[in-house]
DRENPA-3360 file (N, C-alpha, C; in nm, 2 decimals, always signed):
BEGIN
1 = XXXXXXXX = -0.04/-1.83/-0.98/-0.05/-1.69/-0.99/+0.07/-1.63/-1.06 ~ +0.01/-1.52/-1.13/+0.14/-1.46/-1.23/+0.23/-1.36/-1.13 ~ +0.23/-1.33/-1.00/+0.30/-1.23/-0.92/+0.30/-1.34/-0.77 ~ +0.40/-1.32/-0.73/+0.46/-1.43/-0.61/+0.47/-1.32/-0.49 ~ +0.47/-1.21/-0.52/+0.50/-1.10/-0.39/+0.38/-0.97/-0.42 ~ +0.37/-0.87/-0.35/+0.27/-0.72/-0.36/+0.38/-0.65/-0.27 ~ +0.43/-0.51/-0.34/+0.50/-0.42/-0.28/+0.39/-0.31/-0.31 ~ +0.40/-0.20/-0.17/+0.33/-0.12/-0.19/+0.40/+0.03/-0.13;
9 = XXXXXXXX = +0.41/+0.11/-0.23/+0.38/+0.30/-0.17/+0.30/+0.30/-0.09 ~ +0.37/+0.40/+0.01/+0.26/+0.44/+0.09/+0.13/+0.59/+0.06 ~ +0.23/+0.72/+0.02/+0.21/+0.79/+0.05/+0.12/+0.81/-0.10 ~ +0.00/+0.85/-0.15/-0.08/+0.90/-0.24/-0.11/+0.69/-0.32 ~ -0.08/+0.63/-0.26/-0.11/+0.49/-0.31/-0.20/+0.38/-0.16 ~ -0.15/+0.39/-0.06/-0.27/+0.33/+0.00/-0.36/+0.44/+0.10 ~ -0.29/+0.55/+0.04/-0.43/+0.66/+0.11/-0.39/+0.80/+0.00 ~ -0.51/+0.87/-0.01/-0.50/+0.95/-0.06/-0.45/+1.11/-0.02;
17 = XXXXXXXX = -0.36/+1.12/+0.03/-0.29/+1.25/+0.11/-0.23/+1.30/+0.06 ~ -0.15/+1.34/-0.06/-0.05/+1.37/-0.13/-0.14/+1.58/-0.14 ~ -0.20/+1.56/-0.16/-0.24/+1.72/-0.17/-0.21/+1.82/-0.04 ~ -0.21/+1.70/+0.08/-0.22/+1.77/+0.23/-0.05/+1.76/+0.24 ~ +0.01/+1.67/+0.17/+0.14/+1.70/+0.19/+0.20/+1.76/+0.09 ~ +0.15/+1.83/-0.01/+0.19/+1.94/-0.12/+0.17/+2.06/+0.00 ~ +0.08/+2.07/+0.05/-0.01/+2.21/+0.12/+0.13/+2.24/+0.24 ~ +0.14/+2.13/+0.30/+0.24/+2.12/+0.40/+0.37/+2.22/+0.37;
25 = XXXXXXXX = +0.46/+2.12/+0.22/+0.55/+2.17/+0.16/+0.54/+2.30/+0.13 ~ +0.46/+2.35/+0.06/+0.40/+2.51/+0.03/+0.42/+2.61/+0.14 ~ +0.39/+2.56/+0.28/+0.37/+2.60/+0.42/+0.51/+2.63/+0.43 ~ +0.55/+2.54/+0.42/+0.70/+2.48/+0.51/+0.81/+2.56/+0.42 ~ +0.84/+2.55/+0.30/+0.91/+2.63/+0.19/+0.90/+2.80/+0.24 ~ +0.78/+2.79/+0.21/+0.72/+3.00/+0.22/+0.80/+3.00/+0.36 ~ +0.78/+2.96/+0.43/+0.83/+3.02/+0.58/+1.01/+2.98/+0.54 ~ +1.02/+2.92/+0.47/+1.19/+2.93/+0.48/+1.25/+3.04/+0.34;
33 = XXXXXXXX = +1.12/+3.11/+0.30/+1.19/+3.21/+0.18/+1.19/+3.14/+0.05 ~ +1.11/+3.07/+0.01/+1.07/+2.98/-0.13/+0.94/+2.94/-0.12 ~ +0.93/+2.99/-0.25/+0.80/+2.96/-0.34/+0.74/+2.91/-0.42 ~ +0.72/+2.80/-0.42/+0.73/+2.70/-0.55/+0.59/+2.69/-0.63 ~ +0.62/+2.67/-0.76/+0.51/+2.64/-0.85/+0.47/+2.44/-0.80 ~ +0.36/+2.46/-0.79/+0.37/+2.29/-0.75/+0.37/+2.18/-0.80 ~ +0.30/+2.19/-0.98/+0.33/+2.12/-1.03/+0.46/+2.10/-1.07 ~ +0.58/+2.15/-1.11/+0.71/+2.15/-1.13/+0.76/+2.07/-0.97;
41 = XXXXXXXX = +0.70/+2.13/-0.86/+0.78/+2.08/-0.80/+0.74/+1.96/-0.73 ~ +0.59/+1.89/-0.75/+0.55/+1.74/-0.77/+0.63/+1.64/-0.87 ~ +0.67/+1.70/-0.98/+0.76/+1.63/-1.05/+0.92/+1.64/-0.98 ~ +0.96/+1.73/-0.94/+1.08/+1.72/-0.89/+1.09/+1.64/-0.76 ~ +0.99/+1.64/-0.71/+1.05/+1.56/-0.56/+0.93/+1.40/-0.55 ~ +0.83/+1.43/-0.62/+0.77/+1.30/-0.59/+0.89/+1.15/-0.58 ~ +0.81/+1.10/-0.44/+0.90/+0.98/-0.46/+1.06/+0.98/-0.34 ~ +1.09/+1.14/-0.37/+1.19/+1.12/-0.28/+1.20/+1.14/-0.14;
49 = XXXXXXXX = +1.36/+1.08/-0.06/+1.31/+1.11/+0.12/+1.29/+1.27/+0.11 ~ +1.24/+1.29/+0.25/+1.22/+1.39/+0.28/+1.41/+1.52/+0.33 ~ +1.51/+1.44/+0.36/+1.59/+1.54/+0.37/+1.66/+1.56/+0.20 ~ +1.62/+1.47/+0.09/+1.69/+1.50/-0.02/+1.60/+1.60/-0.07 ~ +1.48/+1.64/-0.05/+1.36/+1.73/-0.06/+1.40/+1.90/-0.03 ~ +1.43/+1.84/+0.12/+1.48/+2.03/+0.17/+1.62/+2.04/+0.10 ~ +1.71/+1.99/+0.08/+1.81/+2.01/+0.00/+1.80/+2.12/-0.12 ~ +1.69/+1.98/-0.22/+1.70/+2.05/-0.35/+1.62/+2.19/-0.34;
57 = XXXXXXXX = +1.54/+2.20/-0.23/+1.45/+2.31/-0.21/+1.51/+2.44/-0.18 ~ +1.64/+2.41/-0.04/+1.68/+2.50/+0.01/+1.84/+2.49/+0.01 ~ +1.87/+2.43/-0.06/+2.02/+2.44/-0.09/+2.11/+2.33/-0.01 ~ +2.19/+2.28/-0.09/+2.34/+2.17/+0.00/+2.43/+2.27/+0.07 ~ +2.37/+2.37/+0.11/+2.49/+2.44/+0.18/+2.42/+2.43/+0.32 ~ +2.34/+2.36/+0.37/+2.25/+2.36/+0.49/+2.30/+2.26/+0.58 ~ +2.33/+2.31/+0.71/+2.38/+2.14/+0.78/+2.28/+2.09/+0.80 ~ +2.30/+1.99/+0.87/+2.25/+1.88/+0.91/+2.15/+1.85/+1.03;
65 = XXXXXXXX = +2.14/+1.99/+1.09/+2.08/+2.04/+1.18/+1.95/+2.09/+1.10 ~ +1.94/+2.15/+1.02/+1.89/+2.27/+0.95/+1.80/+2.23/+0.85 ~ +1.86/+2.06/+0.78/+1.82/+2.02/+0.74/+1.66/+1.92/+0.82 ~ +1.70/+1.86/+0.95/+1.63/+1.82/+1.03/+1.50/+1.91/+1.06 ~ +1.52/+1.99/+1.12/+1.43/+2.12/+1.11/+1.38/+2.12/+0.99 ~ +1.39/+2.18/+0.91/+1.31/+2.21/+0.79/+1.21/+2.08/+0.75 ~ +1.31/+1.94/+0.78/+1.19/+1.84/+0.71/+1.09/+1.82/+0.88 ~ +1.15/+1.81/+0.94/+1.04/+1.77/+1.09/+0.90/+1.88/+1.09;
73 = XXXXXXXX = +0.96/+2.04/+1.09/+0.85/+2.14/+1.08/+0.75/+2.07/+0.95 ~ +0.74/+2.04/+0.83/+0.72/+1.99/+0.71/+0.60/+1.84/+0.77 ~ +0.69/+1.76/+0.84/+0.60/+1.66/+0.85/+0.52/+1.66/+1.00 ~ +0.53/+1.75/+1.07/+0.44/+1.79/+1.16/+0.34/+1.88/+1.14 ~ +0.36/+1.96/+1.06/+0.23/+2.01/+0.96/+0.14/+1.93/+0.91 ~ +0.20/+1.82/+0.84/+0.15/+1.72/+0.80/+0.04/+1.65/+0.81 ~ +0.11/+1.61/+0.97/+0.02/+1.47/+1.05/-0.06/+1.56/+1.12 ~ -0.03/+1.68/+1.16/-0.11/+1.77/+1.22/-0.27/+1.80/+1.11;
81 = XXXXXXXX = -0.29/+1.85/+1.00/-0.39/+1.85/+0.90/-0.42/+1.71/+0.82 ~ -0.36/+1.62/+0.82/-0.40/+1.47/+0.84/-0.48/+1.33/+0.87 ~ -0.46/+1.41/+1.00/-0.51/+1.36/+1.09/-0.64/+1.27/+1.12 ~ -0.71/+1.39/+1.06/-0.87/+1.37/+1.09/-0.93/+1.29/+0.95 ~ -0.81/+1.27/+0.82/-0.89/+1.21/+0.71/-0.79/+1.09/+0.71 ~ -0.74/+1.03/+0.79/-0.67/+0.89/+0.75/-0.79/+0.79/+0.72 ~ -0.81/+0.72/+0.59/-0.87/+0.61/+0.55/-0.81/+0.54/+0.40 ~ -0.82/+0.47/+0.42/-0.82/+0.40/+0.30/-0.84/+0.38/+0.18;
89 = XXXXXXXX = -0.74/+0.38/+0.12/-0.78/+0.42/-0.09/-0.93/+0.32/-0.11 ~ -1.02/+0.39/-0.18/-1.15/+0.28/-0.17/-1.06/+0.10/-0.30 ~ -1.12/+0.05/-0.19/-1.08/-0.10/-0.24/-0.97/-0.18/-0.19 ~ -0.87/-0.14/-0.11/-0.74/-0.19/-0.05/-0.76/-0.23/-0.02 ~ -0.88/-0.21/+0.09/-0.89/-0.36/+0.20/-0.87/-0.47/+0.17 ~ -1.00/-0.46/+0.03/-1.01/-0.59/-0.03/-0.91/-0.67/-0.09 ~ -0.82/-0.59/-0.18/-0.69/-0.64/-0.23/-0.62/-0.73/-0.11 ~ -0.60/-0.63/-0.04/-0.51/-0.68/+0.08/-0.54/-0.83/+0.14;
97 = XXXXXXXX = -0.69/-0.80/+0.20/-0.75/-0.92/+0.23/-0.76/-1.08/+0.12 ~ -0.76/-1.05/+0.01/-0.76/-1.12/-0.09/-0.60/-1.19/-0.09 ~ -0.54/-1.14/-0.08/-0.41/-1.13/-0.08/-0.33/-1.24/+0.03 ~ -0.41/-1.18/+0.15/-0.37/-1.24/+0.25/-0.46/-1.45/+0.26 ~ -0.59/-1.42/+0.20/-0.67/-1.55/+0.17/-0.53/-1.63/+0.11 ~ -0.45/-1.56/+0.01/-0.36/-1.64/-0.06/-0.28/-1.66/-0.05 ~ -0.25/-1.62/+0.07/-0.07/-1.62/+0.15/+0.01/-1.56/+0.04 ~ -0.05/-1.44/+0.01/+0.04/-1.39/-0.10/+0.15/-1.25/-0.01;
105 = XXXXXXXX = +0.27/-1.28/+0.00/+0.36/-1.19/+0.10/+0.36/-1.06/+0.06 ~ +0.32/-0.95/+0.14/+0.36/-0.82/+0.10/+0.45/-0.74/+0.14 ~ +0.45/-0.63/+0.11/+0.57/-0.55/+0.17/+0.53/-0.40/+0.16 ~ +0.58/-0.28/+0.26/+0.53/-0.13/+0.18/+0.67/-0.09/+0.19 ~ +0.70/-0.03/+0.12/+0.79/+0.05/+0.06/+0.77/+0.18/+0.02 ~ +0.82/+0.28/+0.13/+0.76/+0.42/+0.11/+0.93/+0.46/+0.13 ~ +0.93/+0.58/+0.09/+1.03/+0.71/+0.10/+0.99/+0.80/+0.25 ~ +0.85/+0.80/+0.26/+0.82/+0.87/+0.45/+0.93/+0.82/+0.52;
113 = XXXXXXXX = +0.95/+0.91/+0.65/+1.03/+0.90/+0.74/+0.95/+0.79/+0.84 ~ +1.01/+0.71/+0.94/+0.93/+0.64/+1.03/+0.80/+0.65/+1.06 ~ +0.80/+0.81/+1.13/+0.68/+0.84/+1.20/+0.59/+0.88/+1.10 ~ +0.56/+0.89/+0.99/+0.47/+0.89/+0.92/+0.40/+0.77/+0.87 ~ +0.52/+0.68/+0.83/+0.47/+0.54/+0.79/+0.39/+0.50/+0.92 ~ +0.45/+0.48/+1.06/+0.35/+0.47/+1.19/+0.25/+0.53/+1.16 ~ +0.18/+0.70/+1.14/+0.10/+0.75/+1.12/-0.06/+0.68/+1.04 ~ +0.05/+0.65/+0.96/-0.07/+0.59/+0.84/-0.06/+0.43/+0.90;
121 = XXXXXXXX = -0.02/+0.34/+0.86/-0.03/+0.19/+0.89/-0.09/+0.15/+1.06 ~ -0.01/+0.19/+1.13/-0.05/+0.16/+1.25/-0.23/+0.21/+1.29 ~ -0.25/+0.38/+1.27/-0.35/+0.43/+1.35/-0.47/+0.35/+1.24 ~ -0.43/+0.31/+1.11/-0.49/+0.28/+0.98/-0.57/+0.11/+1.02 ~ -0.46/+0.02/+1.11/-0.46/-0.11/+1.13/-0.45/-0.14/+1.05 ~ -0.32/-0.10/+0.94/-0.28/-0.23/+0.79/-0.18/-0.29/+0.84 ~ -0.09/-0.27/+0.92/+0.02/-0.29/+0.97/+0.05/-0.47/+0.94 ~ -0.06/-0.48/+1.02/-0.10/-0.67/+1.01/-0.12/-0.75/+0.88;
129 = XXXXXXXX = -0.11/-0.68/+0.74/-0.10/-0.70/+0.63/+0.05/-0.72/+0.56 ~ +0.15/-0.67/+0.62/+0.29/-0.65/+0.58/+0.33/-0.71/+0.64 ~ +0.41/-0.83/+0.56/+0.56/-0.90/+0.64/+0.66/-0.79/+0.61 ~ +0.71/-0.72/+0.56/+0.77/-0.62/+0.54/+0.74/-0.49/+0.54 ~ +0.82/-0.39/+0.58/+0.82/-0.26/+0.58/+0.93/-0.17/+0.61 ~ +0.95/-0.11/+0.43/+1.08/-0.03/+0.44/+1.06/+0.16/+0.40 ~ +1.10/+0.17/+0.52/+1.07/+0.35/+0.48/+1.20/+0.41/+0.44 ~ +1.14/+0.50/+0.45/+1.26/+0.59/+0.38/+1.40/+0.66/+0.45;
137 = XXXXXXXX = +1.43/+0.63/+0.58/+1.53/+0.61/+0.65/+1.67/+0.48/+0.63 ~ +1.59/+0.39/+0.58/+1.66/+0.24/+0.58/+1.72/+0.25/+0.41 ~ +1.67/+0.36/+0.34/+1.82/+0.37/+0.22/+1.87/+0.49/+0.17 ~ +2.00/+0.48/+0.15/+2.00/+0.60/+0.15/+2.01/+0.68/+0.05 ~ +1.89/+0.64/-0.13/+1.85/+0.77/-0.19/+1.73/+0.67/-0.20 ~ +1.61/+0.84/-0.24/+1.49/+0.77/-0.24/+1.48/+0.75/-0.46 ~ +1.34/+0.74/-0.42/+1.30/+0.72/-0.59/+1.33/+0.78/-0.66 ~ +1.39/+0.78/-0.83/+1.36/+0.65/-0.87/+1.48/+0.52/-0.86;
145 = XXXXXXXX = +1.55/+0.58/-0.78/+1.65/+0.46/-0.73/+1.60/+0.33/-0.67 ~ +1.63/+0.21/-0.74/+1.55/+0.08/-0.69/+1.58/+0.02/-0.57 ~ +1.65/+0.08/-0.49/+1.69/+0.05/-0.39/+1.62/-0.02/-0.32 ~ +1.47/+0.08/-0.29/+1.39/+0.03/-0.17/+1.31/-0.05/-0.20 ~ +1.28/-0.09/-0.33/+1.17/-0.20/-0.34/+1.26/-0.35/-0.40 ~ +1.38/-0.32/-0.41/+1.55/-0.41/-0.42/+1.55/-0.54/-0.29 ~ +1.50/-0.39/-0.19/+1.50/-0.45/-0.06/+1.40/-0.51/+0.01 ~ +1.29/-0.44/-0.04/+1.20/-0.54/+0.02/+1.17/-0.67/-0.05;
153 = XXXXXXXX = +1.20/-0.71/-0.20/+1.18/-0.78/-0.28/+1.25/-0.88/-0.18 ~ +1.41/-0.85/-0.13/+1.48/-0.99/-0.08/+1.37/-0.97/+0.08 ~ +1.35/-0.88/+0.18/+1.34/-0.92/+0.23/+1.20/-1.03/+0.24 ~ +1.14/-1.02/+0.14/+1.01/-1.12/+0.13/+1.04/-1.26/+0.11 ~ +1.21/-1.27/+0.04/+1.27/-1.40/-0.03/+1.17/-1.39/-0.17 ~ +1.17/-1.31/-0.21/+1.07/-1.34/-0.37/+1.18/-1.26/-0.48 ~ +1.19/-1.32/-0.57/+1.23/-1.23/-0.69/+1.19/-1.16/-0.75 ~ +1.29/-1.00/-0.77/+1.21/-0.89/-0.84/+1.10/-0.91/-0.92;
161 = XXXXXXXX = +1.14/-1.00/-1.02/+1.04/-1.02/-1.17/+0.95/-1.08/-1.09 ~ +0.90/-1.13/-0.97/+0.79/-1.21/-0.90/+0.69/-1.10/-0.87 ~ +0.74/-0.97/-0.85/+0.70/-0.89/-0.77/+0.62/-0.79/-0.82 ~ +0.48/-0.76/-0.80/+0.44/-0.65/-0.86/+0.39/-0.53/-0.77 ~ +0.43/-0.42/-0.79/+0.45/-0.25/-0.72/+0.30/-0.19/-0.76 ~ +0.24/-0.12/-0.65/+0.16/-0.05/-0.67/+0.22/+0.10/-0.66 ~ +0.21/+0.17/-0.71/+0.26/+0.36/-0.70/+0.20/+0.44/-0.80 ~ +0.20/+0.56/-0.70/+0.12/+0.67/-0.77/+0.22/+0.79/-0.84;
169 = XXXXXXXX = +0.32/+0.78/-0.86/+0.43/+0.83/-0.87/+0.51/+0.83/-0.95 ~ +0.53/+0.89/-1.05/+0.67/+0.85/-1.13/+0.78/+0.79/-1.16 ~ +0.83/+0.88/-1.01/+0.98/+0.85/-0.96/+0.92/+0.66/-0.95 ~ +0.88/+0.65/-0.90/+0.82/+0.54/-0.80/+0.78/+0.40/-0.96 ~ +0.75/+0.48/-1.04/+0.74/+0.36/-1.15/+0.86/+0.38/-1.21 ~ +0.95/+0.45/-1.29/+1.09/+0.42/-1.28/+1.15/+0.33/-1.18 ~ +1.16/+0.36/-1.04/+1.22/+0.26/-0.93/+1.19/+0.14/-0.98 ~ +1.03/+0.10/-1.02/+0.99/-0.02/-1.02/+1.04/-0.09/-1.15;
177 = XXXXXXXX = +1.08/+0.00/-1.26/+1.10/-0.07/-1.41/+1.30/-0.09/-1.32 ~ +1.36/-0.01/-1.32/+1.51/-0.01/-1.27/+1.52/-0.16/-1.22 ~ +1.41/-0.19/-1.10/+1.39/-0.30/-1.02/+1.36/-0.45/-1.10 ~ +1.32/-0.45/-1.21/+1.28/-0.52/-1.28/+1.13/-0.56/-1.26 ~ +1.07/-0.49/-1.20/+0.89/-0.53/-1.16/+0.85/-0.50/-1.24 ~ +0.71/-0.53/-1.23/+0.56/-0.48/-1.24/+0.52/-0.41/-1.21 ~ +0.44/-0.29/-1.26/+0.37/-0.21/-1.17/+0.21/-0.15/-1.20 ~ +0.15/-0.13/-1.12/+0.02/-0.09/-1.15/+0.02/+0.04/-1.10;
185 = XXXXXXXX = -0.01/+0.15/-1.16/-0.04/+0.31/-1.18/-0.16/+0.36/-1.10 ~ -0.13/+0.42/-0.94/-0.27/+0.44/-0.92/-0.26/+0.61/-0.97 ~ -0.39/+0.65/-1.02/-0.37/+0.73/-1.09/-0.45/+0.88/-0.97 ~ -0.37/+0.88/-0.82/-0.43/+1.00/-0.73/-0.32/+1.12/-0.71 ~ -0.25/+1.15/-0.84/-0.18/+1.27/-0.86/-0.13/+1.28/-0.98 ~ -0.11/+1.20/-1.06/-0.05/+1.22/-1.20/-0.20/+1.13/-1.31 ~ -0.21/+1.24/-1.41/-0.31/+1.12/-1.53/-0.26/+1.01/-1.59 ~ -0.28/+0.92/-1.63/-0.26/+0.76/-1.66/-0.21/+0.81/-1.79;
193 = XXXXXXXX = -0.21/+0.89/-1.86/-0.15/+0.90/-2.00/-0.02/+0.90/-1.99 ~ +0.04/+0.97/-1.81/+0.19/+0.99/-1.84/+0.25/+0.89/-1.85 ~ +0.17/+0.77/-1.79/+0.30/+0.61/-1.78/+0.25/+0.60/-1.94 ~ +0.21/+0.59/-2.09/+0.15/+0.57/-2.17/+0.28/+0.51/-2.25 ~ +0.30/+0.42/-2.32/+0.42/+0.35/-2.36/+0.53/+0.26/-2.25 ~ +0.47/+0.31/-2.12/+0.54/+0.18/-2.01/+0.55/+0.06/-1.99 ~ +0.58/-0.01/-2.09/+0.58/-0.17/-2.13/+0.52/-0.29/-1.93 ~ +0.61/-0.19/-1.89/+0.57/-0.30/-1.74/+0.50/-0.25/-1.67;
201 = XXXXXXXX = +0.36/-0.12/-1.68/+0.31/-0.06/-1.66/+0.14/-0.11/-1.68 ~ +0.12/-0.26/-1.60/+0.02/-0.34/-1.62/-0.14/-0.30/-1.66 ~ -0.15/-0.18/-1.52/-0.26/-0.11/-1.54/-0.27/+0.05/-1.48 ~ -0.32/+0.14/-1.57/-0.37/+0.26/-1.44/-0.48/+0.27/-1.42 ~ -0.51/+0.30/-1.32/-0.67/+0.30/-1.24/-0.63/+0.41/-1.13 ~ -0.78/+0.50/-1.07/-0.79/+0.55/-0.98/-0.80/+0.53/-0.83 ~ -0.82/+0.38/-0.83/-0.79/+0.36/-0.67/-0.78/+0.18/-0.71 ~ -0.82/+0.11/-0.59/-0.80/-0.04/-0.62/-0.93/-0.08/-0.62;
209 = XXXXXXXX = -1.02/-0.01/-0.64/-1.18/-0.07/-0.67/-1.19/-0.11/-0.82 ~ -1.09/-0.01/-0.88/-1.14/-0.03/-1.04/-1.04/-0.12/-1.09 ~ -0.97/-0.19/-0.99/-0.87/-0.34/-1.06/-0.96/-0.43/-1.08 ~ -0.88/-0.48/-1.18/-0.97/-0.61/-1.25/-0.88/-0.72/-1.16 ~ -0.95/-0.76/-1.03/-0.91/-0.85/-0.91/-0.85/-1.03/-1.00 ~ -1.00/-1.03/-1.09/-1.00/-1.19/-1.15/-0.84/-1.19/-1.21 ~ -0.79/-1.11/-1.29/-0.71/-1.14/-1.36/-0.58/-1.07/-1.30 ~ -0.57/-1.01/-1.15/-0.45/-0.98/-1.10/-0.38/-1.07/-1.00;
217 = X = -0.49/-1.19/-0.97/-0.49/-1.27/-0.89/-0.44/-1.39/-0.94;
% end
């Protein structure tokens, strides 16, 4: 096989939620006295944790308290209108399962705080698909710093160049070029033309139904 490991995003890459956590952000901002255009501010924050988020939103002059607050109200919004649509990008399963026929090791690698990554993998039952799992607490800047997929790479014992990244996100395919991977573009918030000259940018597709399995395997 041409890939020895599978790292994965969580958030707009094995489920489709990224609009309910724009809505969230929109929510959560307006009530602290900001307004944001969203596309500008999809490109500004995709990818990153959530307290480097309320920062650039609402200023470094915010403690650490204030900070907390602002991102907890933000992701309990979240999981609160969430809730009721947790499922799976069409086709994961299959990957996954395929994957696992091949003792092929994976890992997720999100920027979410704990309780979200629980939110989704656990209530989801993917959980049992991942030898690894690094959120966005365990470094301390999010994408496109390669940090977190740095880490999950050793923790699988596989080498970066082994490794290929699924993300829907920019930040998140930068992390992955920085890192030295692969990556495949799921294409559920940004159009596939933006990765367009991405040399390690394998494939873009709209979910994992329209991978070409024979030849990723």
């Amino acid at each position: 096989m041409r890939y020895k490991a599978f790292i994965f995003d969580m958030d707009g890459t094995i489920v489709h939620n990224m609009p309910v956590h724009n809505q969230a952000w929109q929510d959560t901002l307006a009530e602290a006295g900001v307004h944001i255009d969203q596309d500008e501010f999809n490109r500004q924050t995709t990818g990153k944790r959530t307290p480097e988020i309320v920062r650039l939103m609402l200023g470094s002059q915010l403690s650490e308290a204030e900070i907390a607050y602002w991102g907890e109200r933000k992701e309990t919004l979240y999981r609160q209108r969430f809730a009721g649509c947790r499922e799976p990008l069409p086709g994961l399963l299959e990957v996954l399962e395929l994957a696992r026929q091949k003792a092929l090791p994976m890992a997720v690698a999100s920027a979410a705080p704990p309780d979200n990554v629980n939110f989704i993998l656990d209530e989801l039952d993917l959980r049992k698909y991942f030898q690894v799992v690094v959120n966005g607490e365990e470094v301390p800047r999010g994408k496109p710093d390669p940090e977190i997929f740095l880490r999950a790479a050793k923790s699988l014992q596989t080498e970066p160049c082994d490794c290929l990244v699924f993300e829907d996100a920019l930040s998140g395919i930068e992390a992955a070029r920085r890192a030295g991977m692969d990556a495949v573009f799921l294409t559920t918030t940004i159009p596939a033309d933006e990765t367009a000259g991405k040399a390690h940018v394998i494939s873009a597709v709209p979910d994992f139904a329209h991978l070409d399995l024979a030849a990723l395997f």
